[in-house]
N, C-alpha and C positions, 0 to 999 in steps of 0.2 A: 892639282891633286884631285883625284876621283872619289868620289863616297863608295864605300861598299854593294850597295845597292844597285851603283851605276855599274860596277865591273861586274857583278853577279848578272847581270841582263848579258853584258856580252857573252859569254860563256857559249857555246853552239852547240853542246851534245854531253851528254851521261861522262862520255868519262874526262871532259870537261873538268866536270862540275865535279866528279870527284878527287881528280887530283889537284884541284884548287882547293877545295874543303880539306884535304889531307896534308896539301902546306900551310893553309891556314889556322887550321883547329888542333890541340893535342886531341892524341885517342880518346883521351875521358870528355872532353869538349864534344868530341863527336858522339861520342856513348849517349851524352845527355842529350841532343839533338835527337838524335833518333828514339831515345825513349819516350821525351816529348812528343813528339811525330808521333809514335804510335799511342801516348795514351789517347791526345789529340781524337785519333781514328776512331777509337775504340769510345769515347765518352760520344762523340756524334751518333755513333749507331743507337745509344742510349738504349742497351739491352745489359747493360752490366750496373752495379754498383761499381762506388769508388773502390771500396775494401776488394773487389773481384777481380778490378783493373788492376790494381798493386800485387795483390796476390798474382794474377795471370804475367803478371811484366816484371815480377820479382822486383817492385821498385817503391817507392815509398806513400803515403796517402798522401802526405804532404805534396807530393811532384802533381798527382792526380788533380787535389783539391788546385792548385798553384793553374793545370794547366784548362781545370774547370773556368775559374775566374777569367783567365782571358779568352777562353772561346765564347763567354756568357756576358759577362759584364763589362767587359773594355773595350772601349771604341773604336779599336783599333782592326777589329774584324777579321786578319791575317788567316787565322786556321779556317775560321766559316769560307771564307771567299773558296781557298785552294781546296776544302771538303766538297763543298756544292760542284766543284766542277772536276772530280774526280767521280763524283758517287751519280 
């Protein structure tokens, strides 16, 4: 059996990756993915408040505050790595 991780690498192109995420994830699984993604965007450019991000992405301070904590403090680095090489 394959880890997640491993079958995500194979994937070869966009629409891929999204009808894979689209058998994978319900709609609301992916709603929340991508609202992550963009607070994610949005807290690196570090021109907004958290209250501005929630307010601009109709979504809650909690998700904000939640998705501050692991771009800042967790070791795990995930949103920095793919920010820096998008920006």
């Amino acid at each position: 059996m394959k880890n997640l991780d491993e079958v995500i690498l194979l994937l070869k192109n966009r629409k891929e990756v999204e009808g894979f995420f689209k058998d994978l994830c319900t709609p609301a699984e992916l709603k929340a993915l991508e609202e992550r993604w963009a607070v994610a965007q949005l807290l690196y450019k570090d021109q907004l408040s958290y209250r501005e991000i929630a307010a601009k992405l109709k979504t809650s301070t909690t998700t904000v505050t939640r998705v501050a904590r692991f771009l800042s403090n967790e070791p795990y680095q995930g949103y920095k790595k793919i920010l820096k090489r998008i920006t």
